[in-house]
PQR file with spaces between the fields and no chain letter, atoms N, CA, C, O and H, PARSE charges and radii, in Angstrom:
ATOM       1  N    UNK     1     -55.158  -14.527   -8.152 -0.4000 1.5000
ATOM       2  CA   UNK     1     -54.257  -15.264   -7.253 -0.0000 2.0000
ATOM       3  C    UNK     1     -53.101  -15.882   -8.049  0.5500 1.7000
ATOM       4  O    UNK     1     -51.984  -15.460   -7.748 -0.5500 1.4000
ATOM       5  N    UNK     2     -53.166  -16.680   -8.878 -0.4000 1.5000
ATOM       6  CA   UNK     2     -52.369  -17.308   -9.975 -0.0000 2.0000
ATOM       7  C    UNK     2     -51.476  -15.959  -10.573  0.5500 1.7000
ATOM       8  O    UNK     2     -50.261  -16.144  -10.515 -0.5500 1.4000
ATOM       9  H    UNK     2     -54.073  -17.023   -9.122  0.4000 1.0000
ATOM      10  N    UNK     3     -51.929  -14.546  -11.173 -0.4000 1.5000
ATOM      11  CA   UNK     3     -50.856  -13.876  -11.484 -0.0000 2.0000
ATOM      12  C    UNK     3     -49.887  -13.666  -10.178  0.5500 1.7000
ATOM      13  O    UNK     3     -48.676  -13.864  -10.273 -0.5500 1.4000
ATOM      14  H    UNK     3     -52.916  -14.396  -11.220  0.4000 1.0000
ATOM      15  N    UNK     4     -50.467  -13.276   -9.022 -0.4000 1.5000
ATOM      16  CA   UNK     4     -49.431  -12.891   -8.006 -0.0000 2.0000
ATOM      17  C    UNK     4     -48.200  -14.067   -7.810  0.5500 1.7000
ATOM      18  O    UNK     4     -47.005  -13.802   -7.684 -0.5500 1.4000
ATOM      19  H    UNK     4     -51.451  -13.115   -8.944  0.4000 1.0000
ATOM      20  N    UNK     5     -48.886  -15.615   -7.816 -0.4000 1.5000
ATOM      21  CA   UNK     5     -48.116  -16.211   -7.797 -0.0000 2.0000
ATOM      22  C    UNK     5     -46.834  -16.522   -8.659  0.5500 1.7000
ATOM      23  O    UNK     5     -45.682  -16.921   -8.488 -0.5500 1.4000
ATOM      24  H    UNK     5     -49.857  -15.830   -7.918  0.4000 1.0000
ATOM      25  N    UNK     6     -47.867  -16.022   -9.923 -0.4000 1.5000
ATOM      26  CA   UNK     6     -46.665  -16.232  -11.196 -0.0000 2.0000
ATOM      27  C    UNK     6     -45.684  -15.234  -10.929  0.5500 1.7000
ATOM      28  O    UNK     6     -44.535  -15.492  -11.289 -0.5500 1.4000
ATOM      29  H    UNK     6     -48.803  -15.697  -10.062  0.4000 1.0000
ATOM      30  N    UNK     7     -45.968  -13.863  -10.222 -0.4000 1.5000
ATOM      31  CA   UNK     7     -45.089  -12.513  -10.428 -0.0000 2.0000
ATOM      32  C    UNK     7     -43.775  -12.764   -9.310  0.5500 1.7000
ATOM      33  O    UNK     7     -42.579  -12.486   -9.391 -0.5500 1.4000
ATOM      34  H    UNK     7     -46.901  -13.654   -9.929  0.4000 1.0000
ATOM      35  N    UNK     8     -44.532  -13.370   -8.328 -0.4000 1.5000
ATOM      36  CA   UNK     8     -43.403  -14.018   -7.438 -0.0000 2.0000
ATOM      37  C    UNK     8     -42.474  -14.895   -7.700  0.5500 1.7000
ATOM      38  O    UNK     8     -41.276  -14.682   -7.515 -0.5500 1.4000
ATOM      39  H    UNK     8     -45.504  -13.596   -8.262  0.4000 1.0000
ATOM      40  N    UNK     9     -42.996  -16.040   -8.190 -0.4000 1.5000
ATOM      41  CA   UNK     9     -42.175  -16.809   -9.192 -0.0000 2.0000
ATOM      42  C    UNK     9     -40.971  -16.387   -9.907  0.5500 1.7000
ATOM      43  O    UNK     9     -39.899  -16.985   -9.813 -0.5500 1.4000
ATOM      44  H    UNK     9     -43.970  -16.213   -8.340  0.4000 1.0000
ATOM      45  N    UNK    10     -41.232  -14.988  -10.870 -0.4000 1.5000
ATOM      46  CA   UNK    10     -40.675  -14.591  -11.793 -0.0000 2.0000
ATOM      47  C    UNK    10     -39.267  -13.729  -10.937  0.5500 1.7000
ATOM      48  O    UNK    10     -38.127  -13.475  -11.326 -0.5500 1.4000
ATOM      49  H    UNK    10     -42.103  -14.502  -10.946  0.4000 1.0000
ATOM      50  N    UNK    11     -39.783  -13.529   -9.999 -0.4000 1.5000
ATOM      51  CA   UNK    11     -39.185  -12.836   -9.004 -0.0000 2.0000
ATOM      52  C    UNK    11     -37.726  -13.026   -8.693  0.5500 1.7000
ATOM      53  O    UNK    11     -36.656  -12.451   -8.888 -0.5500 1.4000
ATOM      54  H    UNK    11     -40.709  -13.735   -9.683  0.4000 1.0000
ATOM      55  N    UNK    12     -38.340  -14.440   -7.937 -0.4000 1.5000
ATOM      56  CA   UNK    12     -37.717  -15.731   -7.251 -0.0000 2.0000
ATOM      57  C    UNK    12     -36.206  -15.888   -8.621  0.5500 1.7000
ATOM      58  O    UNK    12     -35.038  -15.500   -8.624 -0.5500 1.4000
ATOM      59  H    UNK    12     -39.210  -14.907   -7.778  0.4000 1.0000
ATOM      60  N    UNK    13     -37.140  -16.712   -9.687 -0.4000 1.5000
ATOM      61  CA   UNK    13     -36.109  -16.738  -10.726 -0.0000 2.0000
ATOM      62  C    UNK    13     -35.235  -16.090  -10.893  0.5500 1.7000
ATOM      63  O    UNK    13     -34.099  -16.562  -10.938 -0.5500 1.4000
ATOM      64  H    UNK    13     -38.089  -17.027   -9.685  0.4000 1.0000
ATOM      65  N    UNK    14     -35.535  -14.563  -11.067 -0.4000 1.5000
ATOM      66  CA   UNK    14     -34.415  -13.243  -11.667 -0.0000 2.0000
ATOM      67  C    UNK    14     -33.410  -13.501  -10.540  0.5500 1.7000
ATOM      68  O    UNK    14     -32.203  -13.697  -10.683 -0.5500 1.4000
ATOM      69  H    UNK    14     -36.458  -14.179  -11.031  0.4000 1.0000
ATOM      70  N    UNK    15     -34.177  -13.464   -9.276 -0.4000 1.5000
ATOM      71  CA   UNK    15     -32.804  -13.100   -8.276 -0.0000 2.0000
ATOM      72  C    UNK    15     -32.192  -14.668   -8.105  0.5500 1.7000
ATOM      73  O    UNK    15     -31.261  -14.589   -7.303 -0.5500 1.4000
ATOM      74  H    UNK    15     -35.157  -13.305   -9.159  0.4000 1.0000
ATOM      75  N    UNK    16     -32.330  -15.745   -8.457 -0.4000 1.5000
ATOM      76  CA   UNK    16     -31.420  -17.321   -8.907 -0.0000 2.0000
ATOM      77  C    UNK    16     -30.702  -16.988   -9.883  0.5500 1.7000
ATOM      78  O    UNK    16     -29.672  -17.656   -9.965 -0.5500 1.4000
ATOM      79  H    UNK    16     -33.086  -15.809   -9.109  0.4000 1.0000
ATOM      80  N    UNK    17     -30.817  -16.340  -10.534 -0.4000 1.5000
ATOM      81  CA   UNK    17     -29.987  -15.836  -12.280 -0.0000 2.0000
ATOM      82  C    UNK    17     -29.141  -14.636  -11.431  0.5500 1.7000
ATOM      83  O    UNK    17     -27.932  -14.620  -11.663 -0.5500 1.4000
ATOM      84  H    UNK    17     -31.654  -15.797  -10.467  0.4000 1.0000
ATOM      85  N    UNK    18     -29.621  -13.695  -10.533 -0.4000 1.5000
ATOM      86  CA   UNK    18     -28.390  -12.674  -10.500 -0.0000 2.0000
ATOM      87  C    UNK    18     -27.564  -13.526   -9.225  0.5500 1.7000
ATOM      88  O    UNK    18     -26.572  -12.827   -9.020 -0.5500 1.4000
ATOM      89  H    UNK    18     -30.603  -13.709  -10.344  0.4000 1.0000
ATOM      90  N    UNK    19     -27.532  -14.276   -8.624 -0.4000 1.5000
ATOM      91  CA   UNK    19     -26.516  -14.824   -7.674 -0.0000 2.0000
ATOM      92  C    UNK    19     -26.002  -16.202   -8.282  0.5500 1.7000
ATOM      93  O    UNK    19     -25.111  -16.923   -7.832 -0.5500 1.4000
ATOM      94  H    UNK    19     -28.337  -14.845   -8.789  0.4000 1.0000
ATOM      95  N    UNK    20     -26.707  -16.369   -9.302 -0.4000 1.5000
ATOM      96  CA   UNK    20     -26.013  -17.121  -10.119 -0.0000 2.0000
ATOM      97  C    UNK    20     -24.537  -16.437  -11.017  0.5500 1.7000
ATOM      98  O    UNK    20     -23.445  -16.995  -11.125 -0.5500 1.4000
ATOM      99  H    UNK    20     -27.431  -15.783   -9.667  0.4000 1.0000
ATOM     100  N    UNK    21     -24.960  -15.024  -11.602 -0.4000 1.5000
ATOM     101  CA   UNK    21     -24.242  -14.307  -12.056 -0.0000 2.0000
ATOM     102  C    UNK    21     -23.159  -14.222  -11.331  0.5500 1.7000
ATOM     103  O    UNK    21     -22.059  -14.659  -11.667 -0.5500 1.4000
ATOM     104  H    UNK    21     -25.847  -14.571  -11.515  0.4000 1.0000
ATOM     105  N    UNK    22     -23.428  -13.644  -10.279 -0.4000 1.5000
ATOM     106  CA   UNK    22     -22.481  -13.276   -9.224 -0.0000 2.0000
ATOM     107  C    UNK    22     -21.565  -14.429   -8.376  0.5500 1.7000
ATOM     108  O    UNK    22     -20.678  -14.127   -7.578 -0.5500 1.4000
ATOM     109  H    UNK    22     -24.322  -13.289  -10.006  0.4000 1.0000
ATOM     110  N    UNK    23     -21.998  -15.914   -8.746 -0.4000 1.5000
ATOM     111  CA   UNK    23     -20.788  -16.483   -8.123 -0.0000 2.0000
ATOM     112  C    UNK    23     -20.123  -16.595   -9.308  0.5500 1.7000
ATOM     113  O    UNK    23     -18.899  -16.511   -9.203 -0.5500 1.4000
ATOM     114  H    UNK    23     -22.718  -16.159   -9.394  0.4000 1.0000
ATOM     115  N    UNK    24     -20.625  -16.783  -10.568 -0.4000 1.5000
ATOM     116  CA   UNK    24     -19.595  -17.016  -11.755 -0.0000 2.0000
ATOM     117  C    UNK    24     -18.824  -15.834  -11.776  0.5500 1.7000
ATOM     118  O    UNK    24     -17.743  -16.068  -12.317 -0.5500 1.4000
ATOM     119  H    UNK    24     -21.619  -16.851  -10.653  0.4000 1.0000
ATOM     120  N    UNK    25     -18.956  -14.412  -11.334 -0.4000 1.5000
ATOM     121  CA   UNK    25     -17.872  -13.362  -11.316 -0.0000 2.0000
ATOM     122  C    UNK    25     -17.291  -13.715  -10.410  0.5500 1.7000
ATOM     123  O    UNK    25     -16.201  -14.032  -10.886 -0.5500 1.4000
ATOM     124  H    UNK    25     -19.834  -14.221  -10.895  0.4000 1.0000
ATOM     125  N    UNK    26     -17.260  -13.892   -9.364 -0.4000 1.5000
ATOM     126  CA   UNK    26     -16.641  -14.833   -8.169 -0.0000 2.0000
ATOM     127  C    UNK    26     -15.828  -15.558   -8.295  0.5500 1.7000
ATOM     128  O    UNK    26     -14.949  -15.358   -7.458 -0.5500 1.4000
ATOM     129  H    UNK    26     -18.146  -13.634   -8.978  0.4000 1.0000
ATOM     130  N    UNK    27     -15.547  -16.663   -9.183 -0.4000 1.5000
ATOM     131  CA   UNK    27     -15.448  -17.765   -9.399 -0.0000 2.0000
ATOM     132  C    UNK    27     -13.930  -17.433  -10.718  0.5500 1.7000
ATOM     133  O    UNK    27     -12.875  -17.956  -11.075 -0.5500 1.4000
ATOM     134  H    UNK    27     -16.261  -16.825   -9.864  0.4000 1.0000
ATOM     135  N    UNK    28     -14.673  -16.384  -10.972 -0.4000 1.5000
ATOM     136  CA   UNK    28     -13.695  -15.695  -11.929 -0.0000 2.0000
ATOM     137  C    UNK    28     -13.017  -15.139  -11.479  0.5500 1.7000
ATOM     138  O    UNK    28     -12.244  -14.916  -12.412 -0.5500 1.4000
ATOM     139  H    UNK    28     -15.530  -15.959  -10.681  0.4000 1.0000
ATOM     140  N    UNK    29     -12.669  -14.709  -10.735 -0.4000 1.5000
ATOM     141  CA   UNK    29     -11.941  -13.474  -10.158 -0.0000 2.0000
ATOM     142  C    UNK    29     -11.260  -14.311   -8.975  0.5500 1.7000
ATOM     143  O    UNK    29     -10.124  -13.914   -8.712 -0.5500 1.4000
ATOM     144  H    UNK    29     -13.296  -14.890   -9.978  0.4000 1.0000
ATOM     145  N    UNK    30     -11.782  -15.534   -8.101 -0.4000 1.5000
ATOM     146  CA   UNK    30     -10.683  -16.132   -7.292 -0.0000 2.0000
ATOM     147  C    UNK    30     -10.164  -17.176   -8.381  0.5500 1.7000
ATOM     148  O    UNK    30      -9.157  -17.789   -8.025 -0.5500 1.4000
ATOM     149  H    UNK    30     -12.704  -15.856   -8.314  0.4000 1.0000
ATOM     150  N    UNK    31     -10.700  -17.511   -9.725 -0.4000 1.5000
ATOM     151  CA   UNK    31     -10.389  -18.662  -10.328 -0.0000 2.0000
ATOM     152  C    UNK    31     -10.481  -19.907   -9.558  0.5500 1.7000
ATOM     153  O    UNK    31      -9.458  -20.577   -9.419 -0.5500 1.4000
ATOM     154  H    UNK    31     -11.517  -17.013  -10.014  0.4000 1.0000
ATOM     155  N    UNK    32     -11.499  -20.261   -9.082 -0.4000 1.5000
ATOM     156  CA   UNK    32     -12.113  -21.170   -7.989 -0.0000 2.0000
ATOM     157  C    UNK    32     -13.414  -21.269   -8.151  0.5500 1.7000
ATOM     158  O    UNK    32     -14.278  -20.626   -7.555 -0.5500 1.4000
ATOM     159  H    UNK    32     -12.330  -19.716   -9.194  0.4000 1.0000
ATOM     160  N    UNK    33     -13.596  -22.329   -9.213 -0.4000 1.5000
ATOM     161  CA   UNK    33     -14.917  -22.289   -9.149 -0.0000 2.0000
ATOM     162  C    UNK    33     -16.035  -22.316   -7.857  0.5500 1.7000
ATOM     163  O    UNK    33     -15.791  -22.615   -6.688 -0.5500 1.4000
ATOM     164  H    UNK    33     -12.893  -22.851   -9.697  0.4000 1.0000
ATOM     165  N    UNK    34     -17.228  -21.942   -8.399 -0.4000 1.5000
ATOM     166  CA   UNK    34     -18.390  -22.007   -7.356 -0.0000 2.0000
ATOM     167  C    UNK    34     -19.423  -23.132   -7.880  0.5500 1.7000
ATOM     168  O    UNK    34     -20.018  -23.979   -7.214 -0.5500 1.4000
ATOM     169  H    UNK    34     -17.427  -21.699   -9.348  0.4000 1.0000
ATOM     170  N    UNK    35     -19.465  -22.864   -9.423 -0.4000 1.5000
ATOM     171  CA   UNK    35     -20.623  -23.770   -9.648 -0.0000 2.0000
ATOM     172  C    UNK    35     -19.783  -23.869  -11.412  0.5500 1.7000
ATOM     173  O    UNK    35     -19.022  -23.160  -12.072 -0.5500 1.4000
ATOM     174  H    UNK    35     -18.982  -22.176   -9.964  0.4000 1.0000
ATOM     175  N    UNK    36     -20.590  -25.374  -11.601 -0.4000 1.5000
ATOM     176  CA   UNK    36     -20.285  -26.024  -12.999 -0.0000 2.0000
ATOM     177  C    UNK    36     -20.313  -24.465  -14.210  0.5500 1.7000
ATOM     178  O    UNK    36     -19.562  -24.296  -15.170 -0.5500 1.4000
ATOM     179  H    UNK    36     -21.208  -25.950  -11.066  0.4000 1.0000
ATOM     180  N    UNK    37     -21.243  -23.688  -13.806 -0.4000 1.5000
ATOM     181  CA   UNK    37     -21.142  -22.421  -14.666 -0.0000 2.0000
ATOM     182  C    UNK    37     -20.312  -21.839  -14.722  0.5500 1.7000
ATOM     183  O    UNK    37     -19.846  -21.482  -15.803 -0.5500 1.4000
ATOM     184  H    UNK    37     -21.853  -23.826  -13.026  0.4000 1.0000
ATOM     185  N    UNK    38     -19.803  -21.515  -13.571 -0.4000 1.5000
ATOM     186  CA   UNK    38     -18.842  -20.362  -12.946 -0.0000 2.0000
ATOM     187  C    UNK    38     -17.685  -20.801  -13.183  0.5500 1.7000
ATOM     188  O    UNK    38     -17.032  -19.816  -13.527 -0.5500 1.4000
ATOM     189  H    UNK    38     -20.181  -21.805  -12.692  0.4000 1.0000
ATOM     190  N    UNK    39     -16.917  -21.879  -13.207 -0.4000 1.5000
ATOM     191  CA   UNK    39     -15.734  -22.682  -13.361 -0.0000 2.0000
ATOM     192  C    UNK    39     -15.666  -22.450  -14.756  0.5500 1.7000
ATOM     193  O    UNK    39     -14.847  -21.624  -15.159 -0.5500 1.4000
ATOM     194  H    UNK    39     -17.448  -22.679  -12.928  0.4000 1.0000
ATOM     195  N    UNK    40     -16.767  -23.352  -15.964 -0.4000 1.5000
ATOM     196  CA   UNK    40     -16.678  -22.782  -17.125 -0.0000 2.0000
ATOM     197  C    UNK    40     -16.806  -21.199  -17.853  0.5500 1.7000
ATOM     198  O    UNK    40     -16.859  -20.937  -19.055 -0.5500 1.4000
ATOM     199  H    UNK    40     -17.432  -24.023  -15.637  0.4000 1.0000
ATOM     200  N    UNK    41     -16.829  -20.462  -16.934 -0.4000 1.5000
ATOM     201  CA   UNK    41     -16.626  -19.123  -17.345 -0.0000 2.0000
ATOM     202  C    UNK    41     -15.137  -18.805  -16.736  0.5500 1.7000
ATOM     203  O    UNK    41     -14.517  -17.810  -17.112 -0.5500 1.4000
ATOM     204  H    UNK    41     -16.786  -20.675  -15.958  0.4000 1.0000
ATOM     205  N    UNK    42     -14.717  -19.533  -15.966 -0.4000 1.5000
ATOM     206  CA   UNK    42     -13.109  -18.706  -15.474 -0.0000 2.0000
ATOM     207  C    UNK    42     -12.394  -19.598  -16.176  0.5500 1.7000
ATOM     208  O    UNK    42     -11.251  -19.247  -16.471 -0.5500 1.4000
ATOM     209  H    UNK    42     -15.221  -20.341  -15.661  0.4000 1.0000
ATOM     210  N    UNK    43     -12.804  -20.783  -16.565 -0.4000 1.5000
ATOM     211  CA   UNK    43     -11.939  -21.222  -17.781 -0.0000 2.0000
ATOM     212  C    UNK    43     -11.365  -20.690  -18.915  0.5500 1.7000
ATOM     213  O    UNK    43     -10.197  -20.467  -19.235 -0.5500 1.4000
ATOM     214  H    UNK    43     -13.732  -21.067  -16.326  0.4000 1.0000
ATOM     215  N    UNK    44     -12.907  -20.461  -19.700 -0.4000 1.5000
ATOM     216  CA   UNK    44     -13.089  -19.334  -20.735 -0.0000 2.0000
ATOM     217  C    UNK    44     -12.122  -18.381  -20.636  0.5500 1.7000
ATOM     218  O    UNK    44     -11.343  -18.373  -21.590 -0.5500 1.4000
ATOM     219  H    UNK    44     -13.856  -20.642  -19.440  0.4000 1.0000
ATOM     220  N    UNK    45     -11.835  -17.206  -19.391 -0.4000 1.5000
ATOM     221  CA   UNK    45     -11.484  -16.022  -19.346 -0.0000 2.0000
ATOM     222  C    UNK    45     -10.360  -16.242  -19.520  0.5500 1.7000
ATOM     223  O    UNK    45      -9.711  -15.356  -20.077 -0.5500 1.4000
ATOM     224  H    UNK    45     -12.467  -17.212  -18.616  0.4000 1.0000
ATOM     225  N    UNK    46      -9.488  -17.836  -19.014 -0.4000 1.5000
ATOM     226  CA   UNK    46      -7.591  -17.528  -18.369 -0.0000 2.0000
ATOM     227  C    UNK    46      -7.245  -17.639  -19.600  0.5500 1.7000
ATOM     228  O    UNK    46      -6.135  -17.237  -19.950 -0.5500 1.4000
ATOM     229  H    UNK    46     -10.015  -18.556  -18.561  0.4000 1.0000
ATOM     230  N    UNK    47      -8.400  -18.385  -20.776 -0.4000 1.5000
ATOM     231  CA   UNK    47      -7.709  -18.536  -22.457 -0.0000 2.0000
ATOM     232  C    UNK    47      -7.027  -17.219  -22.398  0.5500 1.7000
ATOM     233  O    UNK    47      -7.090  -16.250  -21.642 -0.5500 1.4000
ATOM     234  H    UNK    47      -9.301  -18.712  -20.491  0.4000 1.0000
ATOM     235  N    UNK    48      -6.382  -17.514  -23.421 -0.4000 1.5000
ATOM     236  CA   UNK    48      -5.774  -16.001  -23.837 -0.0000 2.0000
ATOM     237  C    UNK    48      -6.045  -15.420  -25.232  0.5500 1.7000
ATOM     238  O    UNK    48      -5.600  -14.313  -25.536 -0.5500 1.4000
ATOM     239  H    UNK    48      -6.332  -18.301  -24.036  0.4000 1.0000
C-alpha cells in the first residue's frame, strides 16, 4: 500500500515540476512573469 502511495506521490511531483517548467517558458516568452521562478528565468534570458 505505502509503495503505491509513494509511486503516486512521485507522480504528482513530476507533473508540479513539468507545469512548473512550462509556466517559466511562458513567462519567458510573454516576459510576464507567472511565478517567482519563471520571472527569474525571463530575467536571466533578456541579459544579453
Amino acid at each position: 500500500m505505502a509503495a503505491v502511495l509513494h509511486r503516486a506521490g512521485r507522480a504528482r511531483a513530476a507533473r508540479r515540476d513539468e507545469s512548473a517548467f512550462t509556466n517559466a517558458a511562458r513567462s519567458a516568452m510573454t516576459s510576464t512573469p507567472v511565478s517567482p521562478s519563471g520571472g527569474l528565468l525571463a530575467a536571466q534570458r533578456e541579459v544579453p
